[in-house]
The first five atom37 places (N, CA, C, CB, O) and aatype in JSON, in Angstrom:
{
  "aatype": [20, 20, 20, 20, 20, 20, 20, 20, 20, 20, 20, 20, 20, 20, 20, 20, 20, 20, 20, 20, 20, 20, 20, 20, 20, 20, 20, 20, 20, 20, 20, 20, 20, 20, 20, 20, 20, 20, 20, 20, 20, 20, 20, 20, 20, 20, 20, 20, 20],
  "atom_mask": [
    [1, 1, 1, 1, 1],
    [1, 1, 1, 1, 1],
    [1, 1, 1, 1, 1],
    [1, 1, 1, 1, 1],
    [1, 1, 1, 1, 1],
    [1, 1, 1, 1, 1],
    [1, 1, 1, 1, 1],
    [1, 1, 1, 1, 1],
    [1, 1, 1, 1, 1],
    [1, 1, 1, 1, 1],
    [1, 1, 1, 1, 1],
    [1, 1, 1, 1, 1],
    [1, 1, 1, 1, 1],
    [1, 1, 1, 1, 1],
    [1, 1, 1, 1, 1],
    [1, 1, 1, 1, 1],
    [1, 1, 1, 1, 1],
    [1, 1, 1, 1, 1],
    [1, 1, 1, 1, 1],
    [1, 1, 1, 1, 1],
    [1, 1, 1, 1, 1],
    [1, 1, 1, 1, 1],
    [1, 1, 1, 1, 1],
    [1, 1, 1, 1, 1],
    [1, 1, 1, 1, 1],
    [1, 1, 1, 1, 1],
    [1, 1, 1, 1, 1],
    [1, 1, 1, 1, 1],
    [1, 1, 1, 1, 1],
    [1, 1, 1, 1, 1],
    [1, 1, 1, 1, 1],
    [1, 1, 1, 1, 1],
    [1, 1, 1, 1, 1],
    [1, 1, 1, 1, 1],
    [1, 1, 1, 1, 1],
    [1, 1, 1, 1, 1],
    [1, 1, 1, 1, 1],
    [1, 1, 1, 1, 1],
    [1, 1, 1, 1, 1],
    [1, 1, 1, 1, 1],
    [1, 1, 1, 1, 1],
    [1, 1, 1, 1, 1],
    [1, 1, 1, 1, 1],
    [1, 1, 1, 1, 1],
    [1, 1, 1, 1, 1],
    [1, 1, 1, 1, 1],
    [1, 1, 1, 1, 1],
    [1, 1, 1, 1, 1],
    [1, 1, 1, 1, 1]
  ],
  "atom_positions": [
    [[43.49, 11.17, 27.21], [43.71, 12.24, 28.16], [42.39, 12.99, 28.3], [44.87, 13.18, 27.71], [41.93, 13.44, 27.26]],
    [[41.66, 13.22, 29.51], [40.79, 13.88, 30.02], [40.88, 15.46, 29.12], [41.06, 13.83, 31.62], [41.96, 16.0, 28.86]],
    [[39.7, 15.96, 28.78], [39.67, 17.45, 28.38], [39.87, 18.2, 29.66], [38.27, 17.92, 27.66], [40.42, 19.26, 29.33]],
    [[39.64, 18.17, 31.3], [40.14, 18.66, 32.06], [41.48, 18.55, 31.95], [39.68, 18.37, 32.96], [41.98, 19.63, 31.64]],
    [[42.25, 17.68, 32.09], [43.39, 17.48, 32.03], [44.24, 18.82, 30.85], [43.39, 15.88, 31.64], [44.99, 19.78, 31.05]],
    [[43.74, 18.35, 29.93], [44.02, 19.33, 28.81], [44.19, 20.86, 29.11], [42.9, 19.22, 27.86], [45.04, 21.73, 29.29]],
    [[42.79, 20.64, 29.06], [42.46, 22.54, 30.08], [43.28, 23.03, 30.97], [41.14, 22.68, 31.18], [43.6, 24.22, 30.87]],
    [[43.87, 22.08, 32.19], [44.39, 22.58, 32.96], [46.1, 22.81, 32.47], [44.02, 21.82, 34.1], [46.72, 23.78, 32.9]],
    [[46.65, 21.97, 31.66], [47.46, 21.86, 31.09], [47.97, 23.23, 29.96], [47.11, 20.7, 30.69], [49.12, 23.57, 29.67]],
    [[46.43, 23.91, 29.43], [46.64, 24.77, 28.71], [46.66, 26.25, 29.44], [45.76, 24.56, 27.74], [46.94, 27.33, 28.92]],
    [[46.31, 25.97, 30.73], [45.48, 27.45, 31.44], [47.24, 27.95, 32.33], [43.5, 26.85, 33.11], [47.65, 29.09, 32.57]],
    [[48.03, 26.36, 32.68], [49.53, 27.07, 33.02], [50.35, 27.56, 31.64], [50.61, 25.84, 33.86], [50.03, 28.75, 31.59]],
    [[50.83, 27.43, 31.02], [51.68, 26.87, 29.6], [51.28, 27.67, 28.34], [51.32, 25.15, 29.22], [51.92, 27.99, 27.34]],
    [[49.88, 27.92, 28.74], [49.06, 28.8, 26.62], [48.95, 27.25, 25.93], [50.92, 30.33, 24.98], [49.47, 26.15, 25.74]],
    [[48.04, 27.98, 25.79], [47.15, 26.81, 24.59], [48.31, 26.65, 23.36], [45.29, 27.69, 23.7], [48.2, 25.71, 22.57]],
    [[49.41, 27.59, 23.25], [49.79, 27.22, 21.9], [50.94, 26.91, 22.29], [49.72, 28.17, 20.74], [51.85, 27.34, 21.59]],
    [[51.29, 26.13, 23.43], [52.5, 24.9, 23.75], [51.81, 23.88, 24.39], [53.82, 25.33, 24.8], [52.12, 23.32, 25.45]],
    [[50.58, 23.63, 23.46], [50.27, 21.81, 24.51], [49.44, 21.49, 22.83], [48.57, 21.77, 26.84], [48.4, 22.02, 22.43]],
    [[50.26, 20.53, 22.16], [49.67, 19.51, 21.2], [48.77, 18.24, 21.42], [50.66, 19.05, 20.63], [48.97, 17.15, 21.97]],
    [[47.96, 18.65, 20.94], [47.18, 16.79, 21.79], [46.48, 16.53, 20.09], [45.14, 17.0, 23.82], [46.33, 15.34, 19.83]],
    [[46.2, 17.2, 19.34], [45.97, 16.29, 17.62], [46.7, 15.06, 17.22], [46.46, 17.22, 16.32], [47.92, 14.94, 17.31]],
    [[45.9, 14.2, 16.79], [46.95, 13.23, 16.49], [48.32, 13.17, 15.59], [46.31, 12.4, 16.08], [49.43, 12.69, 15.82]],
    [[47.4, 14.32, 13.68], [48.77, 14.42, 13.0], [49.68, 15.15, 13.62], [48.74, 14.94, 11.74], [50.81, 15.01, 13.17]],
    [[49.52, 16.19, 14.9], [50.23, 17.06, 15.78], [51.36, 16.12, 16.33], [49.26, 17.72, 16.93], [52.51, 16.55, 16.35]],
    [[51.1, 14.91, 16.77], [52.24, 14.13, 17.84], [52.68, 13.25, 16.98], [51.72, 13.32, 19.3], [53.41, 12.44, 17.55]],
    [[52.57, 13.09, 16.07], [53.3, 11.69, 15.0], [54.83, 11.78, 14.98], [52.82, 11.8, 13.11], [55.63, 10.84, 15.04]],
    [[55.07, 13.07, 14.87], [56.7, 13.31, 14.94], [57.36, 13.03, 15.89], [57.12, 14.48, 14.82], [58.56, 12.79, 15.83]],
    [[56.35, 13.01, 17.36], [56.74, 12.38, 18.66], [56.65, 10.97, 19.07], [56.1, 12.96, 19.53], [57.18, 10.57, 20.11]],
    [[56.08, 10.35, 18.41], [56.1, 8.69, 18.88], [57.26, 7.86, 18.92], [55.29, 7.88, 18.01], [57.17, 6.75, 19.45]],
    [[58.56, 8.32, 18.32], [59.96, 7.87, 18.66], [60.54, 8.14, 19.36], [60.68, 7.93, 18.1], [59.72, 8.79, 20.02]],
    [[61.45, 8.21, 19.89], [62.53, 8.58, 20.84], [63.85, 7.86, 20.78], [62.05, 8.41, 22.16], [64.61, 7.98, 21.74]],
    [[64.23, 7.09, 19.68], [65.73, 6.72, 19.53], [65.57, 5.35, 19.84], [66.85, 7.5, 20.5], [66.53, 4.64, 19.54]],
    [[64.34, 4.68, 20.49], [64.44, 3.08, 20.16], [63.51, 2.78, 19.17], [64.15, 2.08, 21.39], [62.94, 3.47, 18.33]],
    [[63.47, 1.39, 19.51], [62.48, 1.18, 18.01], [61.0, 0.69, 18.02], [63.14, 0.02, 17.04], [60.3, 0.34, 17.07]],
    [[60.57, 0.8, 19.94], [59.49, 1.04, 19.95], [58.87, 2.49, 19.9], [59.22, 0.42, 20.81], [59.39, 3.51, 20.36]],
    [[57.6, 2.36, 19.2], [56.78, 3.45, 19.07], [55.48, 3.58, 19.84], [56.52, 3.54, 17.82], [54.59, 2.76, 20.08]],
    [[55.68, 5.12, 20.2], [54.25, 4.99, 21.43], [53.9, 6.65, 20.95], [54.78, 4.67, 23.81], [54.64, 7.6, 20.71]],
    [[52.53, 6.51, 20.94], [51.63, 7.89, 20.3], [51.72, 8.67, 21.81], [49.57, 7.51, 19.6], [51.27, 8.08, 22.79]],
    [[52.21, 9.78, 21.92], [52.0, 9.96, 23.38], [50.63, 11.32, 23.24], [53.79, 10.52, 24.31], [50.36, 12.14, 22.35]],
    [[49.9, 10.94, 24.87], [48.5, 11.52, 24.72], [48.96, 13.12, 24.52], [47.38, 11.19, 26.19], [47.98, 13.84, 24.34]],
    [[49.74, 13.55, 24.52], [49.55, 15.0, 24.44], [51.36, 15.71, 24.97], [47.97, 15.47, 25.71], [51.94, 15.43, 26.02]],
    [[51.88, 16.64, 23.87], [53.15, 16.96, 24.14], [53.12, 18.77, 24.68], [54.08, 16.56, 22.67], [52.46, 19.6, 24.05]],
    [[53.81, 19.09, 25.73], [53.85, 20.44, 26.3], [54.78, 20.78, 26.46], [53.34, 20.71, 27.26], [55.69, 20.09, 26.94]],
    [[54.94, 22.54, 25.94], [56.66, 23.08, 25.72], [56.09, 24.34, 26.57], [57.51, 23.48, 23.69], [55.29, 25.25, 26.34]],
    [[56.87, 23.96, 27.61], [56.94, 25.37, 28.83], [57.77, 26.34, 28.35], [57.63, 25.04, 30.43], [58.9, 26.1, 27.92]],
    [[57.12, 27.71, 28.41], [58.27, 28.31, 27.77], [59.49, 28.77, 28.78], [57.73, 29.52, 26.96], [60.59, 29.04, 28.32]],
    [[59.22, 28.84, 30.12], [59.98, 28.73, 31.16], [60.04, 28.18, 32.15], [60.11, 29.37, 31.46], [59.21, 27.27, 32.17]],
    [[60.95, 28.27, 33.57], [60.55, 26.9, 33.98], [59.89, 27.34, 35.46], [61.96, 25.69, 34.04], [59.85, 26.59, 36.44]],
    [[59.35, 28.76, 35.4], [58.46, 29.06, 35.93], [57.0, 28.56, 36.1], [58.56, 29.86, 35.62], [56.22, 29.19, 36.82]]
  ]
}
């Protein structure tokens, strides 16, 4: 994922709802099947503004 990307990602949302570290997303690479995928970066809006 682009550091623009990032940036822009952090400048809607706050920097402290967008994870992009790797030990940060490990907990996210599942989803209930049994492939696993590192995803580039996870973001928690705090509304849906």
């Amino acid at each position: 994922m682009s550091a623009e990307l990032l940036k822009a990602l952090r400048d809607v949302v706050g920097r402290e709802h967008v994870l992009h570290k790797p030990e940060d997303l490990l907990v996210y690479e599942l989803d209930g099947t049994i492939d696993r995928s590192l995803p580039d970066a996870v973001v928690f809006p705090a509304n849906t503004e």
